[in-house]
Structures are given as C-alpha cells and as structure tokens.
N, CA, C, O and CB atoms as a CASP TS submission, in Angstrom:
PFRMAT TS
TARGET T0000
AUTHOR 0000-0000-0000
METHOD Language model
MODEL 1
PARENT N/A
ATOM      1  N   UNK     1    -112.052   8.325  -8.605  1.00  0.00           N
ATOM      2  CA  UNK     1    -111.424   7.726  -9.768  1.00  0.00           C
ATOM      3  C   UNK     1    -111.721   6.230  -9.770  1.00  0.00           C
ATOM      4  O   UNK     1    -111.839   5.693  -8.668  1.00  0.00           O
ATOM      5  CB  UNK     1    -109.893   7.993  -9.777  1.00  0.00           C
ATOM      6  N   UNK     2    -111.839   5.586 -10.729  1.00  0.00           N
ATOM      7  CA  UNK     2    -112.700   3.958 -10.812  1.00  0.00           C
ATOM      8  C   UNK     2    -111.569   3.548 -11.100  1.00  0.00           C
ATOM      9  O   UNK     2    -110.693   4.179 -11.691  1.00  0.00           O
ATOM     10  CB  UNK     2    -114.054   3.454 -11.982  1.00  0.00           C
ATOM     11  N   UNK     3    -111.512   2.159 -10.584  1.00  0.00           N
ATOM     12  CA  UNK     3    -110.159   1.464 -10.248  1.00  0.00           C
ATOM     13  C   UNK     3    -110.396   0.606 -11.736  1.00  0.00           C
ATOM     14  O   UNK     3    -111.481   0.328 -12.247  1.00  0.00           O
ATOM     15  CB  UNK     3    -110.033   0.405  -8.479  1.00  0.00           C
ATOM     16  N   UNK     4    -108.857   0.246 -12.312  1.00  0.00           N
ATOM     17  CA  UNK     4    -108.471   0.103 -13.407  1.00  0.00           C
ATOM     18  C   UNK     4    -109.013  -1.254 -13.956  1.00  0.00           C
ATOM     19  O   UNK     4    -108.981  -2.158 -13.121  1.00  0.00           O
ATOM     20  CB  UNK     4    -107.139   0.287 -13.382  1.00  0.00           C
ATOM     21  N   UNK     5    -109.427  -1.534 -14.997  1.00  0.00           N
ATOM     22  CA  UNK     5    -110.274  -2.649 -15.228  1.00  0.00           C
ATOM     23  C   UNK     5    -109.064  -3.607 -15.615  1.00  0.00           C
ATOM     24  O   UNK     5    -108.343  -3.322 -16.571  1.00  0.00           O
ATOM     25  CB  UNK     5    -111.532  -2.411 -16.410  1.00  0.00           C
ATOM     26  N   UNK     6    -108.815  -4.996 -14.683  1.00  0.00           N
ATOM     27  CA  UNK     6    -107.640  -6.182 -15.128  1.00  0.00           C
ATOM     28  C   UNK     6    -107.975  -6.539 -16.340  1.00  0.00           C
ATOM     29  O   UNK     6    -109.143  -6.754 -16.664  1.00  0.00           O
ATOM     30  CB  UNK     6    -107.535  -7.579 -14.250  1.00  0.00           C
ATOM     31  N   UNK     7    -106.627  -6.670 -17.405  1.00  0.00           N
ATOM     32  CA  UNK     7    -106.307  -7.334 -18.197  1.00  0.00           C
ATOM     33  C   UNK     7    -107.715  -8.964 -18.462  1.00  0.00           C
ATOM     34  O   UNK     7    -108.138  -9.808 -17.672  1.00  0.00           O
ATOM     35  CB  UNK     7    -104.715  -7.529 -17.656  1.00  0.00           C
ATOM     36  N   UNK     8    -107.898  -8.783 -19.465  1.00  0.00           N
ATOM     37  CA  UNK     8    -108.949 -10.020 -19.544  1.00  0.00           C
ATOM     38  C   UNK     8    -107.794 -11.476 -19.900  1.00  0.00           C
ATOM     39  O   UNK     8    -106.643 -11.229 -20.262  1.00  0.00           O
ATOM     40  CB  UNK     8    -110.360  -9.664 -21.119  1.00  0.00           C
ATOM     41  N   UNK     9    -108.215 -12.755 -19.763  1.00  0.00           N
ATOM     42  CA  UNK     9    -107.424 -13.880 -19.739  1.00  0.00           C
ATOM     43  C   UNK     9    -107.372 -14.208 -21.106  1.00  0.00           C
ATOM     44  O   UNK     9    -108.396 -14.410 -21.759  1.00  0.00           O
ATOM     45  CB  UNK     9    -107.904 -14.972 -18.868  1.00  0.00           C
ATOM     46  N   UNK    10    -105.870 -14.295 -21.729  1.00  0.00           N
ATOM     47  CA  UNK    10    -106.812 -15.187 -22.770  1.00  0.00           C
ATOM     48  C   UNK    10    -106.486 -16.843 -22.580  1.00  0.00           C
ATOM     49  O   UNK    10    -105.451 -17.399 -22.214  1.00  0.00           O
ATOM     50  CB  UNK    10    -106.421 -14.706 -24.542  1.00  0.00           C
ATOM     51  N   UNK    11    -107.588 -17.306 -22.915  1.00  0.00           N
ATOM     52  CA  UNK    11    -106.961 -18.495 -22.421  1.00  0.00           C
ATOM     53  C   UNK    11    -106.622 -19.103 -23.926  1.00  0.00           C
ATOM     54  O   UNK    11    -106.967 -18.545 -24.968  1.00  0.00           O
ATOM     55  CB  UNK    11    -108.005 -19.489 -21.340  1.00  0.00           C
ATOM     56  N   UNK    12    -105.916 -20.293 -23.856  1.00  0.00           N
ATOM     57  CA  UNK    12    -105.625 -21.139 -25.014  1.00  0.00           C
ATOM     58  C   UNK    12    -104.577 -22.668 -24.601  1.00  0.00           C
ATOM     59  O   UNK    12    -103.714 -22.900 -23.754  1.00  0.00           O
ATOM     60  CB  UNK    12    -104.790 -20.014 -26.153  1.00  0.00           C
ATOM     61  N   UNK    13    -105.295 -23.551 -25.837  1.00  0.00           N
ATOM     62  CA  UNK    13    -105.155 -24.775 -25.651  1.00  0.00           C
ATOM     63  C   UNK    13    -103.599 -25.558 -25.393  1.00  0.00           C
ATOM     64  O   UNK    13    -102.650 -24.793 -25.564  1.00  0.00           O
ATOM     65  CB  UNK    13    -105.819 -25.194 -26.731  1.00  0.00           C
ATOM     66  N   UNK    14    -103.421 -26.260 -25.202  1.00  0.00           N
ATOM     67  CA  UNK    14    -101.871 -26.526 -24.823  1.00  0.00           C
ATOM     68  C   UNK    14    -101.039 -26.404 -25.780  1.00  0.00           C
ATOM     69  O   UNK    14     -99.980 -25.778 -25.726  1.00  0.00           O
ATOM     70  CB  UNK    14    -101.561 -27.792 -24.330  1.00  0.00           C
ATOM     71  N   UNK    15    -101.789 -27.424 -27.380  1.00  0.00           N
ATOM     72  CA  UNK    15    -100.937 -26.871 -28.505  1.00  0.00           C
ATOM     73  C   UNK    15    -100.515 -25.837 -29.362  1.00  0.00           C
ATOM     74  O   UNK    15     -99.641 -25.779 -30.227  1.00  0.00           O
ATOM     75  CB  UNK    15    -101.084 -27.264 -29.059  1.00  0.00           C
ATOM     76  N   UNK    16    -101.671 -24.711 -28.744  1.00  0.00           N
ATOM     77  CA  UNK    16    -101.870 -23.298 -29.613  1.00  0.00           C
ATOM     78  C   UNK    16    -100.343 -22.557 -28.425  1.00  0.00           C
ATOM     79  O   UNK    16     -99.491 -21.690 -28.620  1.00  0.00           O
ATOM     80  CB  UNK    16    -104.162 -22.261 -29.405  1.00  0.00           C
ATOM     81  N   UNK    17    -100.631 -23.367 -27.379  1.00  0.00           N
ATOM     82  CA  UNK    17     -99.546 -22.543 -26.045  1.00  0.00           C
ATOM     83  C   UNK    17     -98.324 -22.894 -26.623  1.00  0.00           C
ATOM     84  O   UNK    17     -97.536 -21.948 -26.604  1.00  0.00           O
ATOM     85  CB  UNK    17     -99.586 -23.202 -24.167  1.00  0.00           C
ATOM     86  N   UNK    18     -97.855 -23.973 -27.160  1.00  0.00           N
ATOM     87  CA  UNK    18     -96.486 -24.721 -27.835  1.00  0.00           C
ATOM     88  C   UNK    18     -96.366 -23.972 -29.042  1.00  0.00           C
ATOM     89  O   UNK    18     -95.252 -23.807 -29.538  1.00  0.00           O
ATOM     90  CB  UNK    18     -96.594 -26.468 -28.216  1.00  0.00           C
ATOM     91  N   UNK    19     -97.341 -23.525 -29.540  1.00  0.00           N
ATOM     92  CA  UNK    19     -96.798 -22.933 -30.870  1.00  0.00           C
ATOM     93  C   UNK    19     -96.550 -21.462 -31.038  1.00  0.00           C
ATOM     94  O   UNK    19     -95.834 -21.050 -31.950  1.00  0.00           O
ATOM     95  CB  UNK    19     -97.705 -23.252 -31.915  1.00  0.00           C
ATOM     96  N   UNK    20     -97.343 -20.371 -29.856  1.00  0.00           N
ATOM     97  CA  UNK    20     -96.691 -19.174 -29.309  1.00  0.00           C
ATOM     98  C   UNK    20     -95.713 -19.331 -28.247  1.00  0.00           C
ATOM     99  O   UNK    20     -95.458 -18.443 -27.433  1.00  0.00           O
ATOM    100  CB  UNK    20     -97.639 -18.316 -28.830  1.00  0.00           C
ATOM    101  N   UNK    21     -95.280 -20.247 -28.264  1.00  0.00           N
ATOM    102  CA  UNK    21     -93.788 -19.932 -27.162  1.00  0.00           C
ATOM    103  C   UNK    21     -92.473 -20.769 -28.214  1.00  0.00           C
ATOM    104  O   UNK    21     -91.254 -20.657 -28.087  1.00  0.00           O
ATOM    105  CB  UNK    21     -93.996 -21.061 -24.997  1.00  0.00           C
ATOM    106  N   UNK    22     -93.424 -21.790 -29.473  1.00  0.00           N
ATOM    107  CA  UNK    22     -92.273 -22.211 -30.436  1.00  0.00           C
ATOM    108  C   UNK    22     -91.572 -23.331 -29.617  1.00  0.00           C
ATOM    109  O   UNK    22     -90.433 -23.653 -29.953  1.00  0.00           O
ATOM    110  CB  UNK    22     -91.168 -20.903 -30.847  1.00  0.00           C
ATOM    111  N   UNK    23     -92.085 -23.855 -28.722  1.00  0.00           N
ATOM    112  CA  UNK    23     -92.024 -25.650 -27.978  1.00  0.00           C
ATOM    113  C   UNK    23     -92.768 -26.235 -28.411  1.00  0.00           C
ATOM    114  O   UNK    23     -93.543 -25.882 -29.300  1.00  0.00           O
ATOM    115  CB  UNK    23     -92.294 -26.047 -26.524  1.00  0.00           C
ATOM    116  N   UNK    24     -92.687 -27.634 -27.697  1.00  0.00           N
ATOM    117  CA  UNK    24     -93.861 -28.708 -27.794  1.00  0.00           C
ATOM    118  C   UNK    24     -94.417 -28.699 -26.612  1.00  0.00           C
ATOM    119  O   UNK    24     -93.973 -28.265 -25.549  1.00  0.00           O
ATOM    120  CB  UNK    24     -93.488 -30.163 -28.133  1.00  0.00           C
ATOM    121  N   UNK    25     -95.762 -29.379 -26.939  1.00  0.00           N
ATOM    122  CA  UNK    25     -96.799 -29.459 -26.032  1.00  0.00           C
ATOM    123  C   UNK    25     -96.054 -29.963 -24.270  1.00  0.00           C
ATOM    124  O   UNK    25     -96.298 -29.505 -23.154  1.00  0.00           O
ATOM    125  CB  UNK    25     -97.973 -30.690 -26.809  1.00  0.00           C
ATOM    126  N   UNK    26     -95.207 -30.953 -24.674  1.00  0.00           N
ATOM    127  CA  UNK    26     -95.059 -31.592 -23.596  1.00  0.00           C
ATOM    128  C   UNK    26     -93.809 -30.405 -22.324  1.00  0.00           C
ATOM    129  O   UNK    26     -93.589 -30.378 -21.113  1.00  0.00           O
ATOM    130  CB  UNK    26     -94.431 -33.271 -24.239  1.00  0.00           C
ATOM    131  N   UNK    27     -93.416 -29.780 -23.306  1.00  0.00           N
ATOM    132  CA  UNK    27     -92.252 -28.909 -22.294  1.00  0.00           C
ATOM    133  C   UNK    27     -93.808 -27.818 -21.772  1.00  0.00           C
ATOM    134  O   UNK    27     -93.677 -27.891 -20.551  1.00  0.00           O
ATOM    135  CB  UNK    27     -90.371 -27.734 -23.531  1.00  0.00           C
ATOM    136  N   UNK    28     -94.649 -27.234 -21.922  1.00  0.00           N
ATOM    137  CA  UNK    28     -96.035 -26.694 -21.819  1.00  0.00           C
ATOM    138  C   UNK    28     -96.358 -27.374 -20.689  1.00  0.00           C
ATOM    139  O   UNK    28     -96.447 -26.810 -19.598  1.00  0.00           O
ATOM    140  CB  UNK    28     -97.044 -26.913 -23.024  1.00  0.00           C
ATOM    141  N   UNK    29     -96.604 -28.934 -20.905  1.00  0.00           N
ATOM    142  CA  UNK    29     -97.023 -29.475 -19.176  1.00  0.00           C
ATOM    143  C   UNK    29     -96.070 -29.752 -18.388  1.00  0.00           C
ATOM    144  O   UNK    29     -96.364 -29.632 -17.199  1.00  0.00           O
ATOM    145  CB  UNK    29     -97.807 -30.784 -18.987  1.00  0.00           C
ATOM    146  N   UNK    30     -94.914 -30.117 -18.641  1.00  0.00           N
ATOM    147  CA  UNK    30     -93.673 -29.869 -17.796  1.00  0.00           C
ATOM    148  C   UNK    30     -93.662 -28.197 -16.865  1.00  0.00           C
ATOM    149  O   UNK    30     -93.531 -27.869 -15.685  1.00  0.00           O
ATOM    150  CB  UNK    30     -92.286 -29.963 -19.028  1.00  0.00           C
ATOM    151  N   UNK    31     -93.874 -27.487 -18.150  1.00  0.00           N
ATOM    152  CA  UNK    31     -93.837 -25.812 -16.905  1.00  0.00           C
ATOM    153  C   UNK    31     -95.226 -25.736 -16.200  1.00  0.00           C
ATOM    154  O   UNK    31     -95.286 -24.862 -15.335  1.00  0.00           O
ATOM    155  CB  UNK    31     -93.699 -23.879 -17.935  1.00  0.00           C
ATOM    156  N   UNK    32     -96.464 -26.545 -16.414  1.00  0.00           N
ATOM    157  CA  UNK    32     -97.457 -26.391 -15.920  1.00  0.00           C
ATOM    158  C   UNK    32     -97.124 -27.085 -14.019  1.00  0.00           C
ATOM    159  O   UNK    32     -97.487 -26.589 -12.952  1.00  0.00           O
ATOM    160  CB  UNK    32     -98.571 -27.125 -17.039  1.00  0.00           C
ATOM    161  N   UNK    33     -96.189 -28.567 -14.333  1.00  0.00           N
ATOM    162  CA  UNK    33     -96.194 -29.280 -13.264  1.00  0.00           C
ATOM    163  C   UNK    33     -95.220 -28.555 -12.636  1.00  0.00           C
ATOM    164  O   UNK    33     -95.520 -28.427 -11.449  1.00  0.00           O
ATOM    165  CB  UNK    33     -96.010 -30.685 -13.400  1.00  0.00           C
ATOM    166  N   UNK    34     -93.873 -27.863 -12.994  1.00  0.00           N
ATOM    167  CA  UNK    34     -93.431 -27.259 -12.345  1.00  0.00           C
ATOM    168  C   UNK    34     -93.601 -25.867 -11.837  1.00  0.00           C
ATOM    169  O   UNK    34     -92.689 -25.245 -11.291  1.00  0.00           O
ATOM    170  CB  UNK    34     -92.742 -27.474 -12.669  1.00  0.00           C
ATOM    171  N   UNK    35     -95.091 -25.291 -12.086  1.00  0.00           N
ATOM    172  CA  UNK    35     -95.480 -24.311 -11.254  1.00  0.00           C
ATOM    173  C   UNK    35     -95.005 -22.812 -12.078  1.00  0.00           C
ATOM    174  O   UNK    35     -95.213 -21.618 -11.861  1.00  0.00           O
ATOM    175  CB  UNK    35     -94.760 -24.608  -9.726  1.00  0.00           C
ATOM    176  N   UNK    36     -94.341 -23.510 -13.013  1.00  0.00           N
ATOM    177  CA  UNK    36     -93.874 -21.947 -14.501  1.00  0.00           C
ATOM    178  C   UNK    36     -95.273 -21.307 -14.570  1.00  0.00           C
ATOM    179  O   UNK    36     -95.563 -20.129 -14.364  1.00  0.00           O
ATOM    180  CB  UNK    36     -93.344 -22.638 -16.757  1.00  0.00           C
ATOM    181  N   UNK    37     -96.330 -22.651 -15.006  1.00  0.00           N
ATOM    182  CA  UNK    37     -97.605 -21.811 -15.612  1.00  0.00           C
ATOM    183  C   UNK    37     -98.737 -22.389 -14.786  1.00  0.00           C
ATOM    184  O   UNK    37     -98.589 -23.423 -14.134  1.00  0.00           O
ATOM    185  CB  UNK    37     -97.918 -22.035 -17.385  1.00  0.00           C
ATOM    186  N   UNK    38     -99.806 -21.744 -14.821  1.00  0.00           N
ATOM    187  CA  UNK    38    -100.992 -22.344 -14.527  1.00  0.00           C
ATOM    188  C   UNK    38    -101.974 -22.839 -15.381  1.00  0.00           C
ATOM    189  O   UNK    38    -102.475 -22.245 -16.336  1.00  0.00           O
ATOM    190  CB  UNK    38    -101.518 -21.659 -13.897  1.00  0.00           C
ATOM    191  N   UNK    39    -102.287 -24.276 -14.868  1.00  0.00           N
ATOM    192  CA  UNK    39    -103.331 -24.955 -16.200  1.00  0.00           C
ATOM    193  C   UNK    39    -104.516 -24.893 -15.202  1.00  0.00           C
ATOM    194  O   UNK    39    -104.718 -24.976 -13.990  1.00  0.00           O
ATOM    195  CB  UNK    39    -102.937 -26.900 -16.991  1.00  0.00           C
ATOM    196  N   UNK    40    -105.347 -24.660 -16.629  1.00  0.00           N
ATOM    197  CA  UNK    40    -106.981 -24.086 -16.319  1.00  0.00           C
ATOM    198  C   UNK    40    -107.748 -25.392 -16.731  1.00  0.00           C
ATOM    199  O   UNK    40    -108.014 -25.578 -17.918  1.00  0.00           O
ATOM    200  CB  UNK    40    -107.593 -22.523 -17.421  1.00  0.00           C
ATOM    201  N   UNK    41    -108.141 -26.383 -15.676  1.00  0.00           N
ATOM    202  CA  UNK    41    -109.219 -27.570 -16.646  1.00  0.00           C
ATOM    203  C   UNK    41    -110.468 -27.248 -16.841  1.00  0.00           C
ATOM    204  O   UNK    41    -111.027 -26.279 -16.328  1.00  0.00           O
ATOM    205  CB  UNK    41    -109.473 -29.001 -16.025  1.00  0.00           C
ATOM    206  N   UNK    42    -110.851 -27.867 -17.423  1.00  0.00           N
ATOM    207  CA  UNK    42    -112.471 -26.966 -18.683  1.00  0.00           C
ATOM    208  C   UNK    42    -112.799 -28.299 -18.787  1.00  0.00           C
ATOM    209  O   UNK    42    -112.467 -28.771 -19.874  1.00  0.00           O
ATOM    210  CB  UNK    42    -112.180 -25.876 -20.773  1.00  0.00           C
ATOM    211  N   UNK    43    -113.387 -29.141 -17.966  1.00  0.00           N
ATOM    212  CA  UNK    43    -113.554 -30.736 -18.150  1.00  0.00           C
ATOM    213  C   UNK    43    -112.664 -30.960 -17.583  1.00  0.00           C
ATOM    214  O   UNK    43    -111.792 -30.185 -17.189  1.00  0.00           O
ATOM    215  CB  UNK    43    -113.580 -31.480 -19.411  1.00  0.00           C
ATOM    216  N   UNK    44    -112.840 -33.118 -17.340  1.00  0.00           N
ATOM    217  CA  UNK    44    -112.131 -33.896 -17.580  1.00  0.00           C
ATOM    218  C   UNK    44    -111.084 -33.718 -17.797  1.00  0.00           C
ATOM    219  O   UNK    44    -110.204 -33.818 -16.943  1.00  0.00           O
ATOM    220  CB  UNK    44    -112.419 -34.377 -18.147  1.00  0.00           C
ATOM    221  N   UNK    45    -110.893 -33.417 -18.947  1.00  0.00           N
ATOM    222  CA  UNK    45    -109.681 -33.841 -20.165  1.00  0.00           C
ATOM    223  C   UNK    45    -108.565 -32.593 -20.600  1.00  0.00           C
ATOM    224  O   UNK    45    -107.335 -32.611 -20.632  1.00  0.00           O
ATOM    225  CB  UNK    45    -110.589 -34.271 -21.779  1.00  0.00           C
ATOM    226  N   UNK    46    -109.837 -31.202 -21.007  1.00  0.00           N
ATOM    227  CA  UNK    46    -109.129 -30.456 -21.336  1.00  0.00           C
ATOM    228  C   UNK    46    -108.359 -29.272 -20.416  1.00  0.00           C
ATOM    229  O   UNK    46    -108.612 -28.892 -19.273  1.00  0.00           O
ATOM    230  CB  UNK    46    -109.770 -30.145 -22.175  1.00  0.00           C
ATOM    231  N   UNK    47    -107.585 -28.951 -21.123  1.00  0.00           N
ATOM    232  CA  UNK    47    -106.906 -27.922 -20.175  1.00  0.00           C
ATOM    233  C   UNK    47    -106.412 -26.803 -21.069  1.00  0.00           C
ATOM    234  O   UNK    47    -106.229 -27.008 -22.269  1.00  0.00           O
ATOM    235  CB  UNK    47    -105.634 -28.570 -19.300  1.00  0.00           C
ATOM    236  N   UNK    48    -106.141 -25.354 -20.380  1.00  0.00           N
ATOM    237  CA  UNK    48    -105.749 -24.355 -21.139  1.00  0.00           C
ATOM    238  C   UNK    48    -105.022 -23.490 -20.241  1.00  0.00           C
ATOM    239  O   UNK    48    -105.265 -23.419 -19.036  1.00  0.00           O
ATOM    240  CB  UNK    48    -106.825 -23.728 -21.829  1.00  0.00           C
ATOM    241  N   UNK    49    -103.992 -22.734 -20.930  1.00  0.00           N
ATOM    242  CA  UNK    49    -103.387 -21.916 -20.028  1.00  0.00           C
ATOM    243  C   UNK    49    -104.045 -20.618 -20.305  1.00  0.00           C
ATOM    244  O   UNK    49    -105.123 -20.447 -20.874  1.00  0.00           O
ATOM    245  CB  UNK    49    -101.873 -21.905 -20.136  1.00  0.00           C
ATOM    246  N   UNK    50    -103.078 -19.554 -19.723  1.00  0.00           N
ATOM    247  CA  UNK    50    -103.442 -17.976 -19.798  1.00  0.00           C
ATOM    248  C   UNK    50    -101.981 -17.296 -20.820  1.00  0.00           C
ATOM    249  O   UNK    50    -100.869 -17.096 -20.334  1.00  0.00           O
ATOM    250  CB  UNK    50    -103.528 -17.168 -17.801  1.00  0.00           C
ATOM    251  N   UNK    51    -102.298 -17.075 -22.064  1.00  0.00           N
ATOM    252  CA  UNK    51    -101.239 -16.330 -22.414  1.00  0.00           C
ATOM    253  C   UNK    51    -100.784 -15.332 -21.931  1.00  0.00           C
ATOM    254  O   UNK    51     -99.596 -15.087 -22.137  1.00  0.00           O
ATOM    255  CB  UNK    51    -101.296 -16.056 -23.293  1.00  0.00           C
ATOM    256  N   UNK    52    -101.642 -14.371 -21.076  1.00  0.00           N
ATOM    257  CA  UNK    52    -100.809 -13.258 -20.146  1.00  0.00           C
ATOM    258  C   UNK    52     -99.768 -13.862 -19.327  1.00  0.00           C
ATOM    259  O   UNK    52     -98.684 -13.279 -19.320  1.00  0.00           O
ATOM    260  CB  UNK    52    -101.757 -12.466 -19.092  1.00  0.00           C
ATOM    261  N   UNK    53     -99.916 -15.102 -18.520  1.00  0.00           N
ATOM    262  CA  UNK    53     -99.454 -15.962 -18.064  1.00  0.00           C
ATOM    263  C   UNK    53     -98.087 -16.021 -18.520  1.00  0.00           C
ATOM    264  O   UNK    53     -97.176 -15.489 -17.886  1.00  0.00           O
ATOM    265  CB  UNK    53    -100.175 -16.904 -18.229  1.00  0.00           C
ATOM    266  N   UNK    54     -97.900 -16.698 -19.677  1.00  0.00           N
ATOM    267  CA  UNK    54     -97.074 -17.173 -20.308  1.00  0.00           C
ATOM    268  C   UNK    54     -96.229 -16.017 -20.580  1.00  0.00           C
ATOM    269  O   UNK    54     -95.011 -16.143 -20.455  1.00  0.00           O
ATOM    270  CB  UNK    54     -97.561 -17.887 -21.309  1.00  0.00           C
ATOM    271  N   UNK    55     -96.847 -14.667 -21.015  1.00  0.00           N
ATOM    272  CA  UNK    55     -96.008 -13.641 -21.154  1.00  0.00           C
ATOM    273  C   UNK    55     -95.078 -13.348 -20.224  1.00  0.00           C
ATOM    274  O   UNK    55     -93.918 -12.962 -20.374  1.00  0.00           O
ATOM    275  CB  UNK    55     -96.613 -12.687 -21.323  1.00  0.00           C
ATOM    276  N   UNK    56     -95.787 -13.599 -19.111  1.00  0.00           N
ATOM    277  CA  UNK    56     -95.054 -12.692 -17.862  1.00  0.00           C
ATOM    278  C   UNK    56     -94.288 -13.611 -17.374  1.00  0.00           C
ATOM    279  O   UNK    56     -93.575 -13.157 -16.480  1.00  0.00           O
ATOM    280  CB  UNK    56     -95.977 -12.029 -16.619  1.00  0.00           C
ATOM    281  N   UNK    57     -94.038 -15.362 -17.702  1.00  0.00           N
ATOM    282  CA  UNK    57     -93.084 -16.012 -17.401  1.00  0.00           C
ATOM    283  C   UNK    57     -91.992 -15.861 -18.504  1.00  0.00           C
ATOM    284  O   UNK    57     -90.808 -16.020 -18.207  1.00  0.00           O
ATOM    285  CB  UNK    57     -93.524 -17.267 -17.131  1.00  0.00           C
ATOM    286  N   UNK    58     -92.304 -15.614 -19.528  1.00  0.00           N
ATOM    287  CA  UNK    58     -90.973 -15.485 -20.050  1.00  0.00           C
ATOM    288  C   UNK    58     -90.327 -14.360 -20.095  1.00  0.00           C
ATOM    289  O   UNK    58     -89.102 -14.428 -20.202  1.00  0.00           O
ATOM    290  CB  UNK    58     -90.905 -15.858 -21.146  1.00  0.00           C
ATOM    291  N   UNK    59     -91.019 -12.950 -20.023  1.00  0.00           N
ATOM    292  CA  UNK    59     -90.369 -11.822 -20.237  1.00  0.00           C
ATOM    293  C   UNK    59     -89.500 -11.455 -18.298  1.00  0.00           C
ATOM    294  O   UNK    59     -88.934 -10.431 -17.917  1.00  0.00           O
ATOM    295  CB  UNK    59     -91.790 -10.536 -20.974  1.00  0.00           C
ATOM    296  N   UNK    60     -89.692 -12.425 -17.728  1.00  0.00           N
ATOM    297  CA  UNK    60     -88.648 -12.593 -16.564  1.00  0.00           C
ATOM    298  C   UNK    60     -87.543 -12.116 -16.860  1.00  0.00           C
ATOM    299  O   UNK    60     -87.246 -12.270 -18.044  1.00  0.00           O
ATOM    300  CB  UNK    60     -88.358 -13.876 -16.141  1.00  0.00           C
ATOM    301  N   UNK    61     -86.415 -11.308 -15.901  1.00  0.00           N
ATOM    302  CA  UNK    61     -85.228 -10.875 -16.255  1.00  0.00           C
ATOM    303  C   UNK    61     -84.357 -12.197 -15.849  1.00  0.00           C
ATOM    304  O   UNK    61     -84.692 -12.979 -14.960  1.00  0.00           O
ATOM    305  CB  UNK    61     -84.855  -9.455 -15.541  1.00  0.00           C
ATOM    306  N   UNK    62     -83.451 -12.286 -16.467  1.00  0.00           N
ATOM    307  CA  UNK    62     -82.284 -13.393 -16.096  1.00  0.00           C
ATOM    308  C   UNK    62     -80.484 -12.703 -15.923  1.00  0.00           C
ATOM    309  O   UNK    62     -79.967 -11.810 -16.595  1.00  0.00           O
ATOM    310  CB  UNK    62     -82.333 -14.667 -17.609  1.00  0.00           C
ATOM    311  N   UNK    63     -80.081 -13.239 -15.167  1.00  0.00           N
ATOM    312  CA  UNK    63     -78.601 -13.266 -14.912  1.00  0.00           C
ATOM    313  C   UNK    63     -78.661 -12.506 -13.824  1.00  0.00           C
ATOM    314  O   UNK    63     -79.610 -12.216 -13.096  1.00  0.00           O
ATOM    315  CB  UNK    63     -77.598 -12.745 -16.010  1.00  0.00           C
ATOM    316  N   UNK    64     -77.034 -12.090 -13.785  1.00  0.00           N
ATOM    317  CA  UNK    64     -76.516 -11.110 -12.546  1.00  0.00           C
ATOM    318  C   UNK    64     -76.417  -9.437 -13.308  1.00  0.00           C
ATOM    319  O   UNK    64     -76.106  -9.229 -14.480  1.00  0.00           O
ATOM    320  CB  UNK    64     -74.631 -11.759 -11.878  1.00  0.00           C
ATOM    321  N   UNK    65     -76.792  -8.338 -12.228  1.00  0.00           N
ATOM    322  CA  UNK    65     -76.693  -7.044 -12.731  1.00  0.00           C
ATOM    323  C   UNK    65     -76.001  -6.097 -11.875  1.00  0.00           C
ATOM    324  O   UNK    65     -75.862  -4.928 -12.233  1.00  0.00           O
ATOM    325  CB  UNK    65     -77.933  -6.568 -13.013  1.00  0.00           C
TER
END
C-alpha cells in the first residue's frame, strides 16, 4: 500500500494571512514571533506563512472538559 501523499503548503503573504484569519498584519507577526505560526522567507524582505498552518492553530481545542 503507498504511503499517503502530505497535504501540499499553501503558502500566502502576511496580508492575504490577516485577511483569512480577519486580523491585521501585525497580530500575524506577533503569532509568527511567538512561535503560533511559522514564517517562510522567500528573500530578504518577504515572508509567507502556511495556511494549513494557520488552520491547525486555530481550530485548537480550548478550555476545561
């Protein structure tokens, strides 16, 4: 049986990341520096996250059960 092919990345830009999570850019590098997300640099300058990424930090369970 052939082992399951991973999810492909998508990546996307910091402000496209602020506008599928409905923040601003800057709370985006705030969770980047605090280790929420991982930023991908592509250059210098630019950077991009992984929306799978992002999925799987927010769909986290919260509270007591």
């Amino acid at each position: 049986m052939p082992s399951p092919i991973p999810p492909r990345r998508r990546y996307a830009k910091l402000a496209e990341a602020a506008e599928y999570l409905q923040v601003t850019e800057r709370t985006i590098r705030q969770m980047i520096t605090d280790g929420r997300l991982t930023g991908y640099r592509n250059g210098p300058r630019i950077v991009r996250v992984d929306l799978n990424e992002i999925d799987a930090a927010v769909m986290k369970p919260f509270g007591a059960s």
